[in-house]
N, C-alpha and C positions, 0 to 999 in steps of 0.2 A: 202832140201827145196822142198814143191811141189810148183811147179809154176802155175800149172792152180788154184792152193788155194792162193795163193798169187795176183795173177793176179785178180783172184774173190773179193777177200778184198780190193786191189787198186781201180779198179770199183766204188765197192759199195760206199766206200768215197766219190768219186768225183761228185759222182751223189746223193750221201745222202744231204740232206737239212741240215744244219750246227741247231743245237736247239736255241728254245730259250732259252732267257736268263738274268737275270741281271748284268748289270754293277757292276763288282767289283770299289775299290775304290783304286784300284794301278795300279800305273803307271810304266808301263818299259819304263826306256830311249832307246834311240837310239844308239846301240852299235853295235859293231863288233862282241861282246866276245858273250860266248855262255850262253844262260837267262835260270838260273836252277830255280825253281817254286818248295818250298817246303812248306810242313805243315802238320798238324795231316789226317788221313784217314776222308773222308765223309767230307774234311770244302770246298770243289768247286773247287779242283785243276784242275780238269781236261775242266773243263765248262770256265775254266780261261783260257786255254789254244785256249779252242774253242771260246773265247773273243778277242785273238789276233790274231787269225785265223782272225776274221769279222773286225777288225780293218786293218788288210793288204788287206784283198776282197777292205774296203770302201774307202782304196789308193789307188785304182786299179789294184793291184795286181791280177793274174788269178788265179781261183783255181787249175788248175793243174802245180801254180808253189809251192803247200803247200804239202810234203807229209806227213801221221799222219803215225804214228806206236805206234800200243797200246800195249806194252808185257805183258798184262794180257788180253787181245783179246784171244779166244779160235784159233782165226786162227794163230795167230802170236806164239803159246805156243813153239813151239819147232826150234826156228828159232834160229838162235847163230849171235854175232856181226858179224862174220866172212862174211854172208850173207847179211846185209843190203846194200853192195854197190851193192850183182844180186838185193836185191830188189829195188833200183835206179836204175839202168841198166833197169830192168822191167820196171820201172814205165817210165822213157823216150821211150824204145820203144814206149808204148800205147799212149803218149804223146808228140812224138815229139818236137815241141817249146817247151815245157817246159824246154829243156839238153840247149839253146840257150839265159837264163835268167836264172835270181839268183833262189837257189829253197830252199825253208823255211820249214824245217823239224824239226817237233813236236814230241817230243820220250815220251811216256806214260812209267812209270816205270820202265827203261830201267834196274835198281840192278837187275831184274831178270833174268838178262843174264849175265854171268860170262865175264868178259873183257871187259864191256861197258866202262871203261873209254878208254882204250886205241882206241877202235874205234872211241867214241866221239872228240877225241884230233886231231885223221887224217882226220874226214870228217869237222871239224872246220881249222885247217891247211890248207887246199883244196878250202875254200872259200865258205861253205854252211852257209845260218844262220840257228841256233839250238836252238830248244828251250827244257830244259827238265823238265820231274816234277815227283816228287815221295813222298812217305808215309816216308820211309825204314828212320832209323838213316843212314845206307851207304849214302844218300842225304845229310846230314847233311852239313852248311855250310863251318864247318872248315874241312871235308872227301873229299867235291867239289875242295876245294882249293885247298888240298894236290893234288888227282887226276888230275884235272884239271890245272896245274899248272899256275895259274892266268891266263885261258883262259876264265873265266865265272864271273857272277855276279847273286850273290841270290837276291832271293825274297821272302818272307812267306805271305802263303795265311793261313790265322787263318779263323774261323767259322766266320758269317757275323758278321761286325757291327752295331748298331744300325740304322745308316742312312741306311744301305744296308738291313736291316730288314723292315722297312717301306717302303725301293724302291720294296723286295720282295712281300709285303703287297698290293702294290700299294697305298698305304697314304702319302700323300702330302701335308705338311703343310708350311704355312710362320708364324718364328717363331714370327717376330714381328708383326705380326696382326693375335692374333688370338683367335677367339672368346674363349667366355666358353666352347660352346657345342663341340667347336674344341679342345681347353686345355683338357676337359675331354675326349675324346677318345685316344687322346695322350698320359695321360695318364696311360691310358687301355692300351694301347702296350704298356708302360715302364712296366707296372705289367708284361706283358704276355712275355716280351725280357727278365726280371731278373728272372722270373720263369723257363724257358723253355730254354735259350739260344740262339746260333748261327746256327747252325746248320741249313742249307737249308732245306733238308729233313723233319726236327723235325718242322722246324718254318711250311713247308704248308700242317702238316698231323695236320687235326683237333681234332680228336681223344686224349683224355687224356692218354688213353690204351695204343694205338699205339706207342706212342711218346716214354713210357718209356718201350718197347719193343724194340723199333727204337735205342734206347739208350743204351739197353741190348747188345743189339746187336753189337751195335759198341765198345762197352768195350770187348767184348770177340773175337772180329777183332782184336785189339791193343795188347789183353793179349793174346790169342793165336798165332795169325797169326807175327806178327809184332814183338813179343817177344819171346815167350815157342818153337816155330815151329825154327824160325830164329837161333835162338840161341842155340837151340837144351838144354833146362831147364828141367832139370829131377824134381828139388825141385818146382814144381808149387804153393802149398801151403802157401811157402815162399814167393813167388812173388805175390801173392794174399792176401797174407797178408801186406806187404810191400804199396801193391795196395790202401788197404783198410784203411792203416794206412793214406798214404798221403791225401785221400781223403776227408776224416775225420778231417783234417788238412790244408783243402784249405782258403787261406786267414789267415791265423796263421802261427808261428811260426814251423818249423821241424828240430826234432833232431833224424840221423840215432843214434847216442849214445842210446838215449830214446829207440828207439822201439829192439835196438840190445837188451840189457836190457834185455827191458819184454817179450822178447820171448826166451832167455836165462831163464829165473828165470823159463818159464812156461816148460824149459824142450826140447825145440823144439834146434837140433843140427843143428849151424850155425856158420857163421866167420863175422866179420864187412867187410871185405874184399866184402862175397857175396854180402852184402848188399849194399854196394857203386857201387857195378858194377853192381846191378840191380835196383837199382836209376840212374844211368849214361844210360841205357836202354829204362828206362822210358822217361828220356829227352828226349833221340833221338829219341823215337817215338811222340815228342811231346804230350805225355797224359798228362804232370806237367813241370810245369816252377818254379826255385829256385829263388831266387833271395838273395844279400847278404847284409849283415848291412853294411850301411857306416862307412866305416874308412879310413884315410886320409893316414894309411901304407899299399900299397897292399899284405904284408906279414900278417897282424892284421887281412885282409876279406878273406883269402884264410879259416882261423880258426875261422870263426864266424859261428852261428845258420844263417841257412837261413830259409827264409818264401814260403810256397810252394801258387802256385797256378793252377788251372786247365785249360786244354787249350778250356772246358767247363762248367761254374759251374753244366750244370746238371748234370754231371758225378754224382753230390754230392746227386743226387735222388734214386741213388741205393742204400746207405747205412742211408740215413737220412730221413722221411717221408716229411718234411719239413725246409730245409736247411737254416738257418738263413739268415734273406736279409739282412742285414747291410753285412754281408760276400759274399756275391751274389753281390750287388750293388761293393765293394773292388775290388772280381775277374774280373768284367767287366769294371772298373776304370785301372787296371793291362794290359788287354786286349788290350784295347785301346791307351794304353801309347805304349805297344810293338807295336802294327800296326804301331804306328809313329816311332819304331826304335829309340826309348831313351832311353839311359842306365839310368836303373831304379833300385834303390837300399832302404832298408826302414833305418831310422835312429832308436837308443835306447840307452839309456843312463845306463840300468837296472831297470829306475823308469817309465820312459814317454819311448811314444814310437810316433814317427811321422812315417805315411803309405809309404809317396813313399819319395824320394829324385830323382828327376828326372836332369840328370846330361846330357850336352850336350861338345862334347870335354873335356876340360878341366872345364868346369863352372856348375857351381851348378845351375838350371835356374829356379826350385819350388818347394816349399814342397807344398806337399798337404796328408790333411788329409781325410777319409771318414766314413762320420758316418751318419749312418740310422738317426736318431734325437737328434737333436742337443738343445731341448727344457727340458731337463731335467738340473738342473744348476750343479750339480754334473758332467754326463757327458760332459757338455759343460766345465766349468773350466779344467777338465782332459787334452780333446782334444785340446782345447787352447792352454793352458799351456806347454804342448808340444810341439806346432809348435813355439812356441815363444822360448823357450830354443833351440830344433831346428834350429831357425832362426840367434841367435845370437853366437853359436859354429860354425856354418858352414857357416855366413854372408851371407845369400840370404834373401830377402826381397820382394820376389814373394810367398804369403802365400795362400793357398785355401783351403777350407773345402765344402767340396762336399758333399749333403744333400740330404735328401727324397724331399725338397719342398720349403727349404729356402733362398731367392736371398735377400742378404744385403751386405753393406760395413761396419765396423767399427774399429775406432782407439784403441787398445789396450797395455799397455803398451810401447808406442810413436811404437807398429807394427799396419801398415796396411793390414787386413783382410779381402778376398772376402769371401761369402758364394754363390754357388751357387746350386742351384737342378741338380740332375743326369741328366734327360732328357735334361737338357738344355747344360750341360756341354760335354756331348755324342754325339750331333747335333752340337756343335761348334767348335771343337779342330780339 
């Protein structure tokens, strides 16, 4: 370790002005245990972290009782667990009071150091609060647990929400009084959020260009760096294809059967085995989230199609010119349910299919359905019709159909029906 390079990085910190920023929309409680901060690459993990920084500054907290350590900092590249207590040693020399109060350390990336957990477990043991955050599936929350041996509590920071996209915007609306010219620009952001996404970066580069450069980009982060490099993927091809299959199938139905299949018939040598372990890769880079058909035997949903979604729908810009919004409007319907941390399942019968089945503990708490326009009577008896058969196989009677634009109530087959619009239903959950 060089120490006047270390020393220089601690410096810089403390005297660096923390950035600005917007308020995320999660809350860490107040624990002992150590707060692991995961999610896809680029959705704000790390500006989240400099959010809880400013929240212990604004309890009085001193800044030199926070240390950050970023281990993709070009200062920090070659520094091993085994050194982070000389870089606390360090850091209290230069700081004295600080070793004489609790000291709150912020660990950037930390997979990139071989045997972080086991250092993570002793500086937590010893009475430090820790906070970590990382891209890596090694983050992962059931990898934390194992590791961590129930000394930590996850969190997922997904690309912004809608509310968190207009706090980025700076647009401020009260939704119950609000004029016309106000409801139309409103929404003009709902256009420009189910277009374009969550994504910090993407939302404040105004460039059309850019954005789906912006975008390129970050797809060949996740498929490179986070998957081909990590894992050391000789068949890239295959995981590009795999890629392009899910993608292609955001907000639908995915069957690895299916695409084993057609890329068998086309010739291309592979195992279903690869395939599921580079589907299980993807998850834990967070780029696709599965979700699986309700069934009331958990052995019946281990063996069900699941329905894929993205942990962005613009991903779906690279391979589509114009990605279907009723399926755009789904994934950010999906998106949203997961920020609240509800186990979220789709129902189908093989004829009707209901979107979410959103299950709390043991209780079924809503179906809801989503559908771009719901004025056509074909697809609206379709969509109905399903959440009513839905409704009365799985006895929940919290129904919604989530709409381009349509707020109503009505009684249908003794079911009661809300309809509400996206932007509204997005701003109030």
């Amino acid at each position: 370790m060089e120490i006047e390079r270390v020393k220089e990085y601690l410096i810089d910190f403390q005297k660096r002005e923390l950035p600005d920023l917007t308020s995320r929309e999660i809350k860490i409680t107040s624990t002992k245990k150590i707060k692991s901060v995961i999610g896809p690459r680029r959705a704000g993990k790390t500006f989240f972290l400099f959010q809880e920084m400013k929240t212990l500054l604004d309890k009085g907290v001193k800044k030199e009782n926070i240390l950050y350590l970023n281990f993709e900092d070009p200062w920090l590249i070659e520094i091993n667990f085994k050194e982070v207590r000389e870089i606390i040693k360090l850091h209290w020399q230069l700081y004295p009071e600080s070793s004489k109060e609790q000291l709150h350390i912020f660990i950037d990336e930390p997979q990139n150091v071989s045997g972080w957990e086991i250092a993570v477990r002793s500086l937590h043991d010893e009475g430090f609060d820790i906070f970590l955050t990382g891209s890596s599936s090694k983050l992962l929350s059931k990898e934390i647990a194992t590791s961590l041996r129930g000394r930590n509590l996850s969190y997922t920071v997904l690309p912004f929400s809608f509310r968190e996209f207009l706090k980025l915007k700076k647009a401020e609306f009260v939704i119950e009084k609000l004029s016309s010219k106000e409801k139309s620009a409103l929404l003009s952001f709902v256009d420009e959020y189910l277009e374009y996404g969550g994504f910090p970066e993407i939302i404040l580069e105004e460039s059309v260009e850019n954005k789906i450069k912006i975008i390129k980009e970050y797809f060949d982060l996740i498929v490179y760096r986070d998957i081909v490099e990590r894992y050391s993927i000789k068949n890239t091809q295959l995981i590009r294809w795999l890629i392009k299959s899910l993608t292609a199938s955001f907000s639908k139905e995915f069957s690895v059967h299916k695409v084993y299949t057609t890329l068998k018939s086309s010739g291309m040598k592979l195992s279903k085995n690869t395939l599921y372990s580079y589907l299980s890769m993807l998850e834990g880079s967070m780029f696709v989230f599965l979700i699986q058909k309700f069934k009331h035997s958990i052995r019946k949903n281990e063996f069900s199609i699941n329905k894929a979604y993205l942990s962005d729908f613009f991903f779906a810009k690279l391979i589509e010119v114009s990605p279907d919004k009723g399926r755009r409007m789904e994934n950010s319907v999906f998106l949203e349910l997961k920020r609240k941390e509800n186990e979220i399942f789709y129902w189908s019968d093989g004829n009707s299919e209901v979107d979410f089945v959103v299950k709390q503990n043991t209780k079924i708490r809503q179906l809801i359905q989503v559908c771009f326009n719901i004025d056509e009577p074909e697809t609206k008896k379709r969509e109905v019709n399903a959440l009513i058969k839905a409704s009365k196989e799985l006895k929940c009677e919290n129904l919604l159909v989530i709409t381009q634009d349509k707020e109503k109530t009505e009684i249908l087959n003794n079911k009661k029906i809300k309809y509400l619009p996206i932007w509204k239903w997005l701003l109030s959950i």
